[in-house]
C-alpha positions as CSV (number, residue, x, y, z in Angstrom):
1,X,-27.6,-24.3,-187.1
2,X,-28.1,-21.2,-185.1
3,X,-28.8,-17.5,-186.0
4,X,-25.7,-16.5,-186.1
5,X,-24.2,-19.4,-187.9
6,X,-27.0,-19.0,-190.4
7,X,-25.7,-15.1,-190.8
8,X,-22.1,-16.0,-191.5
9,X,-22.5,-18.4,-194.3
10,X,-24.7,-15.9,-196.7
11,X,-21.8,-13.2,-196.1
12,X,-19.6,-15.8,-197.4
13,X,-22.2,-16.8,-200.7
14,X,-22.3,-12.9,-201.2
15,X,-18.3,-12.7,-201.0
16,X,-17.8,-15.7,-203.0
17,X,-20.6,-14.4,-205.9
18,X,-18.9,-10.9,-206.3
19,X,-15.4,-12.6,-206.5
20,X,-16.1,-15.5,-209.0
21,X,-18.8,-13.4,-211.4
22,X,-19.2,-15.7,-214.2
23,X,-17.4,-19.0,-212.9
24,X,-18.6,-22.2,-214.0
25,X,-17.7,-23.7,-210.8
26,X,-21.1,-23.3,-208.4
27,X,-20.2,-21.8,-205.2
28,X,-20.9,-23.7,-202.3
29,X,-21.4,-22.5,-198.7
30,X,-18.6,-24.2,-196.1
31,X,-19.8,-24.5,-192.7
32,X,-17.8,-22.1,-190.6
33,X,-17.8,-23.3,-187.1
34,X,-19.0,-20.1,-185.2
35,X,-18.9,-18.6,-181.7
36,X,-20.5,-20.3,-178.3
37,X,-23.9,-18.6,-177.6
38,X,-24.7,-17.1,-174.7
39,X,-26.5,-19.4,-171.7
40,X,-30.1,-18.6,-171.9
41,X,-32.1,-17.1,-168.9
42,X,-32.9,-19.9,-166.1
43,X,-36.9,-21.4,-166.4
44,X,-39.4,-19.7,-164.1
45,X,-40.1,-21.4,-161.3
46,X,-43.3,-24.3,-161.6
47,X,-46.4,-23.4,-159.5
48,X,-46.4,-24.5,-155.5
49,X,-47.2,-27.5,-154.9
50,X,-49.8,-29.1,-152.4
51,X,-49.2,-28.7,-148.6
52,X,-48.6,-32.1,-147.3
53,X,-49.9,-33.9,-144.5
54,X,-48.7,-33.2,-141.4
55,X,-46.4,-36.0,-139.8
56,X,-47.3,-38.4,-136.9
57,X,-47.3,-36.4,-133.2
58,X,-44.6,-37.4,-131.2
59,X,-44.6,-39.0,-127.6
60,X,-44.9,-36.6,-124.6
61,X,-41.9,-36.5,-122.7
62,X,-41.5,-37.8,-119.4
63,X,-41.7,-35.1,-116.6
64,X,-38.9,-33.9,-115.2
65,X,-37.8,-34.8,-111.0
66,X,-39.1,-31.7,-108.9
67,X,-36.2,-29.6,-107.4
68,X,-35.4,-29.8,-103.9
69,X,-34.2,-26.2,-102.7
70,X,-32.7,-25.4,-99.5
71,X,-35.1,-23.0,-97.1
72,X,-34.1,-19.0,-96.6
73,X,-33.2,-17.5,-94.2
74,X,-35.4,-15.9,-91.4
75,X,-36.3,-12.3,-92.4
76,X,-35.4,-9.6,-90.0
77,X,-38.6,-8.5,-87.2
78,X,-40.0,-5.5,-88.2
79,X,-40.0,-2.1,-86.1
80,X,-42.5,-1.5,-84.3
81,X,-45.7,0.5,-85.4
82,X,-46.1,4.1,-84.3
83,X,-49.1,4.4,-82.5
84,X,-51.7,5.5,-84.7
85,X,-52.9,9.6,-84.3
86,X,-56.4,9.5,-84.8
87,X,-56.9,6.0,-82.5
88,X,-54.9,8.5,-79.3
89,X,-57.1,11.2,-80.5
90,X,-60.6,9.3,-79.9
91,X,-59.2,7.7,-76.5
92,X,-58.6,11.4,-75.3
93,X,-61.7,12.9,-76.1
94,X,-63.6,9.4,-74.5
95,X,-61.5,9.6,-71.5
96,X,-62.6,13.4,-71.1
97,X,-66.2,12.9,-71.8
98,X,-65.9,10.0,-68.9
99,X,-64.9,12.7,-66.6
100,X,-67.4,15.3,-67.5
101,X,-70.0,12.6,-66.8
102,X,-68.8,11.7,-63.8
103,X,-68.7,15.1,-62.6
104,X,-72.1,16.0,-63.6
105,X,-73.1,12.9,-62.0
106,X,-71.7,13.8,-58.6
107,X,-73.4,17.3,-59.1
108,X,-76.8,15.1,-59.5
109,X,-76.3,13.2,-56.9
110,X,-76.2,16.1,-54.4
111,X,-78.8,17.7,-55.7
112,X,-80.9,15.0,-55.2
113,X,-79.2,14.5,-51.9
114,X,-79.9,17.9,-50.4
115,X,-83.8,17.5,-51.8
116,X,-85.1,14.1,-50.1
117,X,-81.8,12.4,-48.5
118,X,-80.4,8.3,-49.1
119,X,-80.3,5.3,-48.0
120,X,-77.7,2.6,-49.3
121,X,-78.5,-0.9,-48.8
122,X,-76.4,-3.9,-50.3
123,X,-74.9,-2.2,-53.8
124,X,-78.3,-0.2,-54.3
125,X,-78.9,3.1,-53.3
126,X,-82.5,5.3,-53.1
127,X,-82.5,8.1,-53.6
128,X,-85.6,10.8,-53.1
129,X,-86.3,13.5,-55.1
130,X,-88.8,15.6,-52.8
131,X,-90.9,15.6,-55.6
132,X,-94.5,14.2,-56.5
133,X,-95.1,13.2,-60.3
134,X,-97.5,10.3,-62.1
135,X,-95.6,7.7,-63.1
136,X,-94.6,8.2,-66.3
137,X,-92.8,11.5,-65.4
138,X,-91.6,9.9,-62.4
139,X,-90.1,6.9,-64.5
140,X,-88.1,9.4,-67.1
141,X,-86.7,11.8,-64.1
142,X,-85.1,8.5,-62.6
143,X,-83.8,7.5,-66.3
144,X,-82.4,10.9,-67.1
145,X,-80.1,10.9,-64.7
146,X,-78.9,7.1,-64.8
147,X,-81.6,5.0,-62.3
148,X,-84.5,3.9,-62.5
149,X,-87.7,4.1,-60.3
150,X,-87.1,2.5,-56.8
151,X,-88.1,-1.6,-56.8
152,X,-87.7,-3.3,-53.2
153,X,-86.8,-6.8,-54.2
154,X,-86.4,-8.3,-50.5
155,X,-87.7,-7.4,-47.3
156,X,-84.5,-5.6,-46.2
157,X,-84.3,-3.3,-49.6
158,X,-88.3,-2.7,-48.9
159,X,-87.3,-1.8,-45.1
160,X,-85.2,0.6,-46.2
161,X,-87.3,2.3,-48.5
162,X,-90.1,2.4,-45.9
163,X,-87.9,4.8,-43.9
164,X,-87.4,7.2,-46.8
165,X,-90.7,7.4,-47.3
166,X,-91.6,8.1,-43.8
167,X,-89.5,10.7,-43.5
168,X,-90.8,12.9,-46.2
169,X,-94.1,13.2,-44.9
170,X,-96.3,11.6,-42.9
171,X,-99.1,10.4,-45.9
172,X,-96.6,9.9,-48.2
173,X,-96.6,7.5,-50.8
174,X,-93.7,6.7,-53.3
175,X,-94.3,4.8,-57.0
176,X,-92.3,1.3,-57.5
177,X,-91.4,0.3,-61.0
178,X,-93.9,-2.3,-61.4
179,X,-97.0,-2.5,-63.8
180,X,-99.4,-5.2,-64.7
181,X,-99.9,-2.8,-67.9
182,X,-99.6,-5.2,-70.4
183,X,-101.3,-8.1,-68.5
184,X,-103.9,-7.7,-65.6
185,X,-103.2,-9.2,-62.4
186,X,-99.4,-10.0,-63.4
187,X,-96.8,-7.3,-61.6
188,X,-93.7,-7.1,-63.8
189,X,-90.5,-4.8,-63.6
190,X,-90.0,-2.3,-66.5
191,X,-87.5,-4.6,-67.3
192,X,-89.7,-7.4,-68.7
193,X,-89.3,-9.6,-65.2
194,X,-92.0,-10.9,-63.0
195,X,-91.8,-9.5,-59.7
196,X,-90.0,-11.7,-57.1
197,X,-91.1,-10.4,-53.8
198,X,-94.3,-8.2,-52.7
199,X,-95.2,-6.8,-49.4
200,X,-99.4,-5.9,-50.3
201,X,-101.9,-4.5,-48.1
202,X,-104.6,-7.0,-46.8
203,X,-107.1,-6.6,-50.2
204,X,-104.3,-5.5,-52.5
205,X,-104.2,-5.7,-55.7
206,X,-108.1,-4.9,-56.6
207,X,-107.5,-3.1,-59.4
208,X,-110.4,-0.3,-58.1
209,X,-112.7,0.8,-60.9
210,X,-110.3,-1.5,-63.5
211,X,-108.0,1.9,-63.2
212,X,-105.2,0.4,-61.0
213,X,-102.3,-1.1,-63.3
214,X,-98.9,1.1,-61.3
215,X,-97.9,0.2,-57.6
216,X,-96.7,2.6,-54.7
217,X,-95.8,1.8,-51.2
218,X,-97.3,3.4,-48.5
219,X,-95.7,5.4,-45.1
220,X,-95.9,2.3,-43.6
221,X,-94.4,-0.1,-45.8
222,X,-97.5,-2.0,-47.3
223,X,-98.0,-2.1,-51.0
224,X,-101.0,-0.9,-53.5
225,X,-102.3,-1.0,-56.8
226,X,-102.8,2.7,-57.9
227,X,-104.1,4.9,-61.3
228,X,-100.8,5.4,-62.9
229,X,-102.0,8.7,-63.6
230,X,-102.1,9.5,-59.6
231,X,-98.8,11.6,-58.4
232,X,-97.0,10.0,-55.5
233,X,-93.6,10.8,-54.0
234,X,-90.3,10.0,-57.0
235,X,-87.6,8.0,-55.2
236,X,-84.9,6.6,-57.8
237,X,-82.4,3.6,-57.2
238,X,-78.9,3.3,-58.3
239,X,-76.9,0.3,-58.6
């Protein structure tokens, strides 16, 4: 029996007491069927369970065929670069510094020209400076101006320097660009060669008073071992 069934039947003992009073009968409580109740309120919801285990992996797939596509077209050819500033720039100044080279070379030349005169044999040229130096002056007044010191390397080229030398005075002597500086007894060209032809004087080289390690040529062709501190006549070759 529920609350509100409960409720009902006393208000009906109370209603019968008051309306019997003294009765002999004894009241009794009938059982009134009563209203529905209300649906109670849904359960809470039980605690989470337990994560389970996770399942078996499944087989890899099999890869897919590659794709066969079709080749593009040919791009369109590009226009031409313009031709860069700076590069023209560089190639002007270059070509003008060539000509102011070559100009002040000419000037050289005939200077030196007027001085001691030429002589050209095969592609070398002498050239004498009318001027007497040792040999390390001598050397850097033939590089300054693009030569070096004259070096007769066959009989004609020595022939020819001969005549230069003869003409600029009759004891002249002019220095050749060969040492044996660095080891006595061997001649070598500044260049780091050994010398390929000579034309000595009968004795030549002594190397007088161990002082004699530069080499000039004399007004008649012959060669000898000088001090390299000695001046003789500068004659430069070109080639």
């Amino acid at each position: 029996m529920n609350y509100l069934t409960k409720c009902l039947c006393i208000l009906v003992v109370v209603a019968v007491f008051f309306t019997l009073g003294d009765s002999e009968t004894p009241a009794t409580c009938s059982v009134v069927q009563g209203l529905p109740g209300l649906n109670g309120r849904d359960g809470r919801d039980g605690a989470i369970g337990p994560k389970g285990d996770p399942g078996p992996t499944g087989n890899k797939g099999e890869p897919g065929q590659k794709g066969v596509g079709l080749p593009g077209q040919q791009g369109q050819k590009g226009e031409k670069g313009s031709p860069d500033v700076e590069s023209i720039e560089k190639t002007m100044a270059l070509e003008s510094r060539i000509a102011s080279l070559e100009n002040k070379w000419s000037w050289i030349k005939s200077v030196l020209l007027f001085h001691g005169g030429k002589e050209e044999v095969g592609g070398k040229v002498f050239v004498a400076t009318a001027r007497k130096e040792n040999y390390a002056i001598a050397q850097n007044i033939c590089k300054e101006v693009g030569g070096s010191l004259a070096t007769p390397r066959n009989a004609e080229e020595n022939s020819v320097l001969h005549g230069i030398i003869s003409t600029n005075g009759g004891s002249s002597a002019a220095f050749l660009d060969i040492t044996d500086s660095q080891v006595e007894g061997t001649f070598m060209y500044s260049t780091g060669e050994q010398v390929i032809f000579t034309n000595w004087s009968r004795g030549q080289p002594d190397d007088y008073k161990n002082n004699e390690d530069c080499v000039n040529m004399y007004n008649n062709g012959y060669w000898n071992d000088v001090s390299c501190s000695s001046k003789h006549l500068v004659i430069c070759e070109f080639q």
